[in-house]
Short mmCIF file of the C-alpha atoms (twelve columns), coordinates in Angstrom:
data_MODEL
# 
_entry.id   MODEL 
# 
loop_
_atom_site.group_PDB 
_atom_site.id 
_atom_site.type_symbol 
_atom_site.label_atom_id 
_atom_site.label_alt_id 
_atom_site.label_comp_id 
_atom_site.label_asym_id 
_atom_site.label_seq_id 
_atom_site.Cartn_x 
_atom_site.Cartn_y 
_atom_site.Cartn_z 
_atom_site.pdbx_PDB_model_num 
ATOM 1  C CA . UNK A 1  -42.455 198.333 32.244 1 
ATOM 2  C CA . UNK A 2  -44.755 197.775 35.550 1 
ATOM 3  C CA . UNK A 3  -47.327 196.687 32.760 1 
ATOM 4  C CA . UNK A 4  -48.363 193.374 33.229 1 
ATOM 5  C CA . UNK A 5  -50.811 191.570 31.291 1 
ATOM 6  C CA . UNK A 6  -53.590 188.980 32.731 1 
ATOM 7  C CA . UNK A 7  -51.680 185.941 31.064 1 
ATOM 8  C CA . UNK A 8  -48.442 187.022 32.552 1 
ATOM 9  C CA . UNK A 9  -49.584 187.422 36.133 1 
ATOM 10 C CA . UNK A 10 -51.371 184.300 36.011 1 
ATOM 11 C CA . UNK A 11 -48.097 182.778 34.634 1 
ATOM 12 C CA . UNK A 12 -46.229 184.376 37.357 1 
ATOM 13 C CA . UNK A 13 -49.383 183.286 40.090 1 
ATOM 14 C CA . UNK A 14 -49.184 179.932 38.607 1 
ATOM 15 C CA . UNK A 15 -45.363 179.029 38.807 1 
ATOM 16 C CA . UNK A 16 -45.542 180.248 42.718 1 
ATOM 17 C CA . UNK A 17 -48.547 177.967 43.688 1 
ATOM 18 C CA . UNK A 18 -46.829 175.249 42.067 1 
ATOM 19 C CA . UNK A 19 -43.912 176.196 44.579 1 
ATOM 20 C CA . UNK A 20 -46.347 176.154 47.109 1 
ATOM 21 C CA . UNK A 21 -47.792 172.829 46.443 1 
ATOM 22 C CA . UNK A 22 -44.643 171.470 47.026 1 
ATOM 23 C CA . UNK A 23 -43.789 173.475 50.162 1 
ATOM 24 C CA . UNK A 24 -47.194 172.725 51.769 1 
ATOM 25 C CA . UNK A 25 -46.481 168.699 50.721 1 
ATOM 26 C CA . UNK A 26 -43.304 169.009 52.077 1 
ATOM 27 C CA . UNK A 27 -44.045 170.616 55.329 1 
ATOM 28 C CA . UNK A 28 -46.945 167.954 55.384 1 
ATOM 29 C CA . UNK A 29 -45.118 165.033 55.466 1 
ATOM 30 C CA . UNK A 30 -42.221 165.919 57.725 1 
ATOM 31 C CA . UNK A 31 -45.176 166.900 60.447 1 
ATOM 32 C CA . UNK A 32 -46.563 163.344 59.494 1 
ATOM 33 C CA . UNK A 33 -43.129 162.050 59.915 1 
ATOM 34 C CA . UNK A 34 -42.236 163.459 63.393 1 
ATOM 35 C CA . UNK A 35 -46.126 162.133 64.869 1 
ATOM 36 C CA . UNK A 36 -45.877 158.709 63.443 1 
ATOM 37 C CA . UNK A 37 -45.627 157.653 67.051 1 
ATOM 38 C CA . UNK A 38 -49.260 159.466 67.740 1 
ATOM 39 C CA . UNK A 39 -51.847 157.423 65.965 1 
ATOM 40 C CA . UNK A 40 -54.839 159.274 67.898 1 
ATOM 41 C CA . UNK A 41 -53.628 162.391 66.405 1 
ATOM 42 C CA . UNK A 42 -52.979 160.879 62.832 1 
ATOM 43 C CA . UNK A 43 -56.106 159.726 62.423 1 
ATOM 44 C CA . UNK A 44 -57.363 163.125 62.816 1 
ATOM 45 C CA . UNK A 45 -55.227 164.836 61.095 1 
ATOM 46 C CA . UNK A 46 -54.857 162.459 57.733 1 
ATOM 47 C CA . UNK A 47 -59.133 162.916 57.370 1 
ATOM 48 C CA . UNK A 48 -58.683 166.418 57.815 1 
ATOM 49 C CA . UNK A 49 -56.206 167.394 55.854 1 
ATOM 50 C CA . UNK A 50 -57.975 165.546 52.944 1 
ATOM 51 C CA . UNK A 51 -61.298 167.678 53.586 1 
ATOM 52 C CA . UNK A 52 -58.665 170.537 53.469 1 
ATOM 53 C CA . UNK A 53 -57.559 170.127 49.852 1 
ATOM 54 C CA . UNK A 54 -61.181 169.727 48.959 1 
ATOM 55 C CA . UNK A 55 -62.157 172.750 50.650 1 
ATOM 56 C CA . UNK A 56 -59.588 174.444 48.727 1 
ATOM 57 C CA . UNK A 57 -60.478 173.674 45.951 1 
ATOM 58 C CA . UNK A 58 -64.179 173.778 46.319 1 
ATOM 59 C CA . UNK A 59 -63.767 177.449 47.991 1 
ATOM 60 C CA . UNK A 60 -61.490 178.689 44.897 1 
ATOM 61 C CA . UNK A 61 -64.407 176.944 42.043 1 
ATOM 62 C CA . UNK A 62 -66.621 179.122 43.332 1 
ATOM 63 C CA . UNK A 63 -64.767 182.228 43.044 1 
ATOM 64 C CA . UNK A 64 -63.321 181.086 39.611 1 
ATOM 65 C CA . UNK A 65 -67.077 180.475 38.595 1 
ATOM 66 C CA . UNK A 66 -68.277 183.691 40.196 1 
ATOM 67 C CA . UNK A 67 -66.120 185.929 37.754 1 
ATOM 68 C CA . UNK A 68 -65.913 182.866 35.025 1 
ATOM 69 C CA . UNK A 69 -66.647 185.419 32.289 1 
ATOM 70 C CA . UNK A 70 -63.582 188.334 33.248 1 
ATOM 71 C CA . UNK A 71 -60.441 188.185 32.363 1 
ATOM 72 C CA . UNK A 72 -59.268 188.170 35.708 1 
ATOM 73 C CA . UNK A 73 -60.949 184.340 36.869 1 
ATOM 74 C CA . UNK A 74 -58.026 182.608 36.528 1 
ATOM 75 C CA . UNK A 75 -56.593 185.612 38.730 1 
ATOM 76 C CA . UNK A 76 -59.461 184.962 41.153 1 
ATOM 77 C CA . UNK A 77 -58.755 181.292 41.573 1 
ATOM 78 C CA . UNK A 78 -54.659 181.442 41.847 1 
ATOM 79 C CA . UNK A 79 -54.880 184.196 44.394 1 
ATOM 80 C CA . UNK A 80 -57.706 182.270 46.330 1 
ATOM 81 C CA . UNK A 81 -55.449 179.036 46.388 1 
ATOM 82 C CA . UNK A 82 -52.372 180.561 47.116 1 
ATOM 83 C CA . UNK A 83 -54.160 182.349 49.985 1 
ATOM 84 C CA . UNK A 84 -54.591 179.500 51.574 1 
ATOM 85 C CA . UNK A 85 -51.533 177.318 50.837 1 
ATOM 86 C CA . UNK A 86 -49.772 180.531 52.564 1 
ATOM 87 C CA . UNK A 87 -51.863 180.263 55.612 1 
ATOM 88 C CA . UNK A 88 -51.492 176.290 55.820 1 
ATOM 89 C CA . UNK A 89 -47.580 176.270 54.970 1 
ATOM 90 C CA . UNK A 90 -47.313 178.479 58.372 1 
ATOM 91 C CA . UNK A 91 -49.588 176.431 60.152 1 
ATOM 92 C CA . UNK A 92 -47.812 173.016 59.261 1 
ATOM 93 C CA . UNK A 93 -44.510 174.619 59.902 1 
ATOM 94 C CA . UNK A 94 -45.086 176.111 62.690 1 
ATOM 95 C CA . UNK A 95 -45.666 173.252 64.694 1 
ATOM 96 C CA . UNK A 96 -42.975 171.063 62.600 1 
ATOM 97 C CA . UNK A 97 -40.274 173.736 64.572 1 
ATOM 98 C CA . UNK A 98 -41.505 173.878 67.842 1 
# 
């Protein structure tokens, strides 16, 4: 009990940033959905949130690589990602219930 294994918590890590995902896509398209009437301010946002994913996942490579021969890399990456799918889900939301 309360001993958890690197495979488990990256199981665990795993299944909640796959939640996430979907959250974050979620929240994403309903804020896309209530500005379709501002065009100046989607064609900000739809560039930027595409440089957003790859900074994600450019930012969490080089953490993953950094530690690439520990067990805890995979660890390293999920936490990175879910880090910021946390911050961007309360972002996005926040302005979808304003």
């Amino acid at each position: 009990e309360g001993n958890y294994t690197t495979a488990y918590v990256n199981l665990c890590n795993s299944s909640y940033l796959d939640v996430l995902s979907l959250i974050e896509t979620y929240e994403t398209k309903t804020w896309i959905t209530q500005n379709a009437q501002d065009q100046e301010t989607l064609n900000l946002f739809k560039p930027a949130y595409e440089l957003w994913k790859k900074f994600v996942e450019s930012d969490c490579e080089w953490q993953y690589s950094y530690f690439r021969y520990g067990s805890v890399r995979g660890y390293k990456y999920l936490s990175c990602s879910i880090s910021h799918h946390e911050k961007r889900i309360d972002l996005i939301h926040s302005l979808n219930v304003r």
